[in-house]
C-alpha positions in Angstrom: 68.4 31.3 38.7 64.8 29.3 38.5 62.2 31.7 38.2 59.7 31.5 41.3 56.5 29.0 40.9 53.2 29.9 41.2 50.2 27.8 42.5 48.9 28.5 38.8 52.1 26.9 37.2 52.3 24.4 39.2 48.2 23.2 38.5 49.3 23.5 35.0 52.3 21.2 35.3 50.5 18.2 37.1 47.5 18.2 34.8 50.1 16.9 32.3 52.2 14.9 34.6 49.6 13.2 36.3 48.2 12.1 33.0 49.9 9.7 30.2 50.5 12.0 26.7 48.0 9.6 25.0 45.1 9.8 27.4 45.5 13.8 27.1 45.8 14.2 23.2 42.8 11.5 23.1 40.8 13.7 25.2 41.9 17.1 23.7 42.2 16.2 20.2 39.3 17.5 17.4 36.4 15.0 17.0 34.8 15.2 13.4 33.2 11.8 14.0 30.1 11.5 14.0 29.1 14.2 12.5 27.0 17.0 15.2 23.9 17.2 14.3 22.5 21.0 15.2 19.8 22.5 15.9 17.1 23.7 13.0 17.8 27.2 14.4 14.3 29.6 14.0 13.7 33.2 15.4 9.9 33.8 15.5 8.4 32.2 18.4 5.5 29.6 17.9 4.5 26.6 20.2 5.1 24.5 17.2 8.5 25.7 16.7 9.0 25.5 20.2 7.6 21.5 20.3 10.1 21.2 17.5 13.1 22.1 19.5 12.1 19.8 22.7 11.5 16.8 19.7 15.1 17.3 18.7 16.7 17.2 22.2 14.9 13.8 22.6 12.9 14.7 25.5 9.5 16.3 26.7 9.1 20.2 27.6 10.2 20.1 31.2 7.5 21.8 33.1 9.7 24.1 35.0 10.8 25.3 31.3 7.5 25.7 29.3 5.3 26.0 32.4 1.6 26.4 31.2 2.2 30.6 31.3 4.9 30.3 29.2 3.4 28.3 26.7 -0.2 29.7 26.8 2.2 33.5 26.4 5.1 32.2 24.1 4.1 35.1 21.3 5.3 37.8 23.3 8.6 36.7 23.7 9.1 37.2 20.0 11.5 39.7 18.7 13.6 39.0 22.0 15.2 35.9 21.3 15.8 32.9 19.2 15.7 29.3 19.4 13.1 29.3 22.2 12.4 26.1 24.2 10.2 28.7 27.2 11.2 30.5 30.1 12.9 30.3 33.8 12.4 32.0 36.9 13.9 34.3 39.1 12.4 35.3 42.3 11.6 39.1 42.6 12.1 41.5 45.9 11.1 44.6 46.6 13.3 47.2 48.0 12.0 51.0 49.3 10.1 52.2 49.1 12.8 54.7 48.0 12.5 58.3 48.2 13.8 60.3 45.0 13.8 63.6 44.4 15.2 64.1 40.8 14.7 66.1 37.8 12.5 63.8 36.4 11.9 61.2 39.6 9.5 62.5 42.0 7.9 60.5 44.9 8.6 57.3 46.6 9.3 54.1 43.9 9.1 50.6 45.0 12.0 49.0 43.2 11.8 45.0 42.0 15.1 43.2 42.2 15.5 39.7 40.0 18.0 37.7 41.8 19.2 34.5 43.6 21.7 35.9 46.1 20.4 36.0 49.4 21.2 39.1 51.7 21.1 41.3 47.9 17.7 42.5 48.5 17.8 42.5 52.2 21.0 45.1 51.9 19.3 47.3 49.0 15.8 47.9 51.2 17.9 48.4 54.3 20.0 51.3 52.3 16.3 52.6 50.4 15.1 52.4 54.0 17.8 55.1 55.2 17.7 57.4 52.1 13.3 57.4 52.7 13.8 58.0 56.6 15.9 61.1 55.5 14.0 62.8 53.1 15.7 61.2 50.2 17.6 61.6 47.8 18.6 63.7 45.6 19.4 62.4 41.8 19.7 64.0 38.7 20.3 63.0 35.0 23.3 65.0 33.7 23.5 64.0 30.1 22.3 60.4 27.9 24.0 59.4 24.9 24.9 56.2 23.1 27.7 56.1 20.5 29.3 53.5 18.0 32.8 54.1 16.6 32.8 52.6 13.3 36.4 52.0 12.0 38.1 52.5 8.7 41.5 51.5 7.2 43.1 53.7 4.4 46.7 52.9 2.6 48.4 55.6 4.1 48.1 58.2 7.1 48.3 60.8 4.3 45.0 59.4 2.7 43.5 59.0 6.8 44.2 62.8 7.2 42.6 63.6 4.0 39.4 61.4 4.7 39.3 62.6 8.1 38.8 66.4 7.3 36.2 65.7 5.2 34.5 63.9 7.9 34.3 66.3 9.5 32.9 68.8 7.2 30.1 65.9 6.3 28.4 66.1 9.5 25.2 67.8 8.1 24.8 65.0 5.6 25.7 62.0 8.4 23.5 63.8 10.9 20.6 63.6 7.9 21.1 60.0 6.9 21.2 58.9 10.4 18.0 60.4 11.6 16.1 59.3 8.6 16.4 55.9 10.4 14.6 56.5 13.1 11.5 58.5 14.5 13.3 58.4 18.0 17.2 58.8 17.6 19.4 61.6 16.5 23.2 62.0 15.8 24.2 65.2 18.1 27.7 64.7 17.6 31.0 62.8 16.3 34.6 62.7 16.9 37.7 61.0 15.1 41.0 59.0 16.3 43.6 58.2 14.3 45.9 55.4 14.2 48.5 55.2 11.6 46.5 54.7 8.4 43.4 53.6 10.6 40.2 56.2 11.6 37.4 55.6 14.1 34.7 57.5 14.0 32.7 58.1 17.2 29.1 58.9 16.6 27.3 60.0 19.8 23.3 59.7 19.4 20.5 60.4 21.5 17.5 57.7 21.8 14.7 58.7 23.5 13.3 56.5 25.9 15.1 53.7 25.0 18.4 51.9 25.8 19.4 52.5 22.0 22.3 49.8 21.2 20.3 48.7 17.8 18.6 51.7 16.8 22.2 53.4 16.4 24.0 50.4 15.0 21.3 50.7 12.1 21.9 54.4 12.1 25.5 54.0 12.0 25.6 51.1 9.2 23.6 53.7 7.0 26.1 56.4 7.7 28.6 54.0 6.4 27.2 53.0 3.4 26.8 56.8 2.2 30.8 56.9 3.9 31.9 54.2 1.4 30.2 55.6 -1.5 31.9 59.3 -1.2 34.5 59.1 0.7 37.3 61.4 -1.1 40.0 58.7 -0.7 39.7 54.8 -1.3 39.1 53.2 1.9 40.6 49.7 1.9 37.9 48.5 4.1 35.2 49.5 7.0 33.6 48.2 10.1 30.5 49.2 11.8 32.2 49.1 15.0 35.6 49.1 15.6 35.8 47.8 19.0 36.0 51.4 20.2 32.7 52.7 21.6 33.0 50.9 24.9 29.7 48.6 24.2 29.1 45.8 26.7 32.9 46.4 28.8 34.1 48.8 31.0 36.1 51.8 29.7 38.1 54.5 31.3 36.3 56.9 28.4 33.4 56.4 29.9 34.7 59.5 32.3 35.6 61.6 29.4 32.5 61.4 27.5 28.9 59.4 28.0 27.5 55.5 26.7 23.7 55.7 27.8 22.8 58.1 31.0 25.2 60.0 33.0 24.0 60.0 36.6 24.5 61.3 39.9 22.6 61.5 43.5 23.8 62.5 46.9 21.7 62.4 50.3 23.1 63.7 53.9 22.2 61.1 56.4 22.0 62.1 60.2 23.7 60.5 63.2 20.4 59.0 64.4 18.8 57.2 61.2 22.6 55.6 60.9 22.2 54.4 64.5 18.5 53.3 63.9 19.3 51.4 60.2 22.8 50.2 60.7 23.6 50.6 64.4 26.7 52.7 63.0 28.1 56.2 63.4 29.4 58.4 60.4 32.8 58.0 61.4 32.2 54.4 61.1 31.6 54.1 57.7 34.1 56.8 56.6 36.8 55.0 57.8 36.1 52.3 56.3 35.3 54.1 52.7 38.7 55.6 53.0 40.3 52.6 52.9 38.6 50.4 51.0 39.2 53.8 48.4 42.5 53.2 48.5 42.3 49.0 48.1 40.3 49.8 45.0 42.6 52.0 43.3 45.6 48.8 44.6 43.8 46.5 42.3 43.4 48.7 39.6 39.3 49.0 39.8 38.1 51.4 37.2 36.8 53.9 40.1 35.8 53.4 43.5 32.9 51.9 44.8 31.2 48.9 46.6 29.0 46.8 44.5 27.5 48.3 41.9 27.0 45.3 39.8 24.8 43.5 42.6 21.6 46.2 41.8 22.2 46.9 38.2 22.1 42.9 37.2 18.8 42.8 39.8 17.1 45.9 38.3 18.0 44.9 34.8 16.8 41.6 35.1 13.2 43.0 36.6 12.7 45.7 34.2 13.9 43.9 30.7 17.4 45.7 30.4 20.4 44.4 28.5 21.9 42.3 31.5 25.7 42.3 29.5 25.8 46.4 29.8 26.1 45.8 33.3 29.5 45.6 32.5 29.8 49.2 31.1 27.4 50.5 33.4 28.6 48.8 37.1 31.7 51.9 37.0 31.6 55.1 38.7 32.6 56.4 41.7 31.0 56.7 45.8 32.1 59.2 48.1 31.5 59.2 51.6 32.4 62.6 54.0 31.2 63.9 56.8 29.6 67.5 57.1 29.7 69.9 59.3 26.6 69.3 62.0 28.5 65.2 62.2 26.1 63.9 59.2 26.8 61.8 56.3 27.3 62.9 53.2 27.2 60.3 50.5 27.3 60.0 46.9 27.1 58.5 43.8 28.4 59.2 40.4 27.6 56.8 37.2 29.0 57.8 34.0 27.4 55.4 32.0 23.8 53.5 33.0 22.5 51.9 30.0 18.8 51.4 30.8 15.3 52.5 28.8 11.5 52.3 29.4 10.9 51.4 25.9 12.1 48.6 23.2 14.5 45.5 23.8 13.0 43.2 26.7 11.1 46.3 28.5 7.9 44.5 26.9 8.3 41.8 27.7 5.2 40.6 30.3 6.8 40.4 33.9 9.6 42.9 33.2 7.0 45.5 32.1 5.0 44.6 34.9 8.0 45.3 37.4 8.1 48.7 35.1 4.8 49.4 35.8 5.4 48.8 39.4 7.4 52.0 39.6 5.0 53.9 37.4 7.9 53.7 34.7 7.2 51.8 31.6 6.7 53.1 27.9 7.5 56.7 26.6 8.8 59.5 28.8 9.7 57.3 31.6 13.6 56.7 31.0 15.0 60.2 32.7 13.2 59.1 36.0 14.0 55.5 35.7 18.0 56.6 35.5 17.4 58.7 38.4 15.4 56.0 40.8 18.6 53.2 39.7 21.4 56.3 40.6 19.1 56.1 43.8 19.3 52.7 44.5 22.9 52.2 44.2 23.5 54.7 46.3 21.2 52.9 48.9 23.2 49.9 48.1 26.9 51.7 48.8 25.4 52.7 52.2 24.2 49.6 53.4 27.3 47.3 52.3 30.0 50.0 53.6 27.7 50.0 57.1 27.9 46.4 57.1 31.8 45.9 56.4 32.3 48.9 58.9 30.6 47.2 61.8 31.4 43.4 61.1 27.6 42.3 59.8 28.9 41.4 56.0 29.6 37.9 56.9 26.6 37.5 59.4 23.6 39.1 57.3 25.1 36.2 54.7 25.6 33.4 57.1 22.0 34.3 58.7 20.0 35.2 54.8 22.0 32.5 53.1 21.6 29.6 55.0 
């Protein structure tokens, strides 16, 4: 019996039968001639280098890439990327302001959001807006860690055991080797898996203020080398990350444990700020949390929630995050239930926000400008910026479940969009 076709399969089968064999393996075939020529690739960032690069793409700086600010500011993008040719542009909105009331987050926070969707900001200010109208929110930072999980391969699981329980006794000396790296990080902790004749090691560090991802793959690589040179057994070979830590992808461990700032807020919403905001009872947007619960767990989402993704790339963007840990950090779970005077109850629970005040693109001049917007650039800022971004999300859930629940989704697009 023929197995059934898909609309995949049968894409798949007229790309090749509506083109001759010959035209296709022209097309598809390896080119080594001529030769490509690449790109003299640099990392510090000068306006000659930068001349350079436009000279050997054949054309003039396009204006609306090194625009007279970027060129007249081009040193202070150094130490953020490589190969620059200048800068692009993203419009910023504000959203709030949003009442917080954290551990570490106190007062109201205008909150900058770098994107080109339409409707995005418009949603986030109209959620902010309810949370402000009813007293806030409550947010608080449970716990921030990062971790990398180096990996090693032994000959047997015999000689895995053995190297394993002296790992473990070894803390002391990783935890000293690791912190002599750095004035800001700290190894707190560090657990093993084994597979077969394999080990991971998962080092958990604190990093201060900032997001962390280099300052504990230095740590770690240093931990390693002392690991190589005493190990008790011959290890075969060694990675500095084994593809285990959950860096830059989503991860069902990142319930179990912590990869940058564990965060959660809750506010109770009455009848009437609904009403005013969304034109919407509590009921309304219960129901419909209950089932699109259920159609996120049908497709397999790691937890349940809206659109966490939409705010975390806007706020990273703004404030000079590592926009590729959205993918770790857009998880977690939103709970809607109504309380006992006919309120809302809603919350927010985010196992793993990578975000800092300090280091990685945090200096850079408009992101620390957005920073500074919210009072939260440089040190001891990080604690209250996890709390405000909990905060926002949480504004974000209430104002996209609202609009699915009373049939604006499609019409705050069609209007903002177009």
């Amino acid at each position: 019996m023929a197995g059934k076709r898909s609309l995949t399969s049968l894409h798949i089968q007229s790309l090749f039968t509506e083109n001759k064999p010959e035209d296709l393996e022209e097309r598809l075939s390896p080119k080594l001639s001529p030769a490509c020529k690449h790109f003299l690739p640099h990392a510090k960032v000068t306006p000659h280098r930068v001349n350079r690069f436009w000279k050997a793409l054949g054309q003039s700086p396009h204006p609306d890439i090194l625009d007279p600010w970027t060129a007249e500011h081009l040193e202070s993008f150094h130490g953020n990327i490589e190969n620059c040719i200048g800068s692009i542009k993203l419009p910023v909105g504000l959203a709030g302001p949003l009442r917080v009331n954290g551990l570490y987050a106190q007062g109201d926070y205008p909150v900058p959001l770098a994107t080109s969707e339409a409707a995005l900001v418009a949603s986030y200010h109209r959620g902010a807006c309810m949370i402000s109208a009813s007293g806030g929110c409550t947010s608080m930072l449970l716990y921030q860690a990062v971790n990398r999980a180096p990996a090693f391969a032994f000959d047997s699981i015999i000689s895995a055991g053995k190297f394993v329980a002296w790992a473990m006794e070894s803390f002391d000396s990783f935890q000293e080797i690791a912190n002599a790296t750095t004035n800001h990080g700290k190894l707190v902790d560090v657990g093993t898996t084994v597979e077969g004749n394999h080990v991971y090691l998962n080092f958990e560090f604190t990093t201060g203020d900032a997001s962390g991802q280099n300052m504990v793959t230095i740590a770690t690589q240093a931990v390693c080398e002392f690991i190589s040179a005493h190990s008790p057994v011959p290890i075969q070979r060694y990675y500095v990350e084994g593809n285990m830590s959950g860096d830059k992808k989503a991860s069902a461990q990142a319930y179990t444990s912590v990869r940058g700032r564990k965060v959660s807020a809750e506010v109770i919403i009455p009848p009437d700020i609904l009403h005013k905001y969304v034109h919407a009872t509590p009921k309304q947007l219960i129901d419909y949390w209950q089932i699109s619960a259920i159609g996120g767990v049908l497709s397999g989402t790691m937890g349940v929630q809206g659109h966490f993704a939409n705010g975390l790339a806007a706020l990273y963007l703004a404030t000079g995050q590592d926009a590729a840990c959205v993918a770790e950090s857009a998880i977690g779970v939103t709970r809607f239930e109504l309380t006992d005077d006919g309120s809302l109850y809603a919350s927010v629970s985010l196992p793993c926000i990578m975000i800092g005040t300090v280091g990685g693109g945090t200096s850079l001049p408009s992101q620390k400008a957005c920073l500074d917007l919210m009072n939260l650039s440089g040190s001891g800022k990080s604690g209250a910026l996890a709390e405000v971004c909990a905060a926002l999300l949480l504004g974000g859930e209430l104002s996209i479940i609202a609009a699915l629940a009373t049939g604006d989704f499609t019409r705050a697009h069609h209007k903002l969009a177009r």
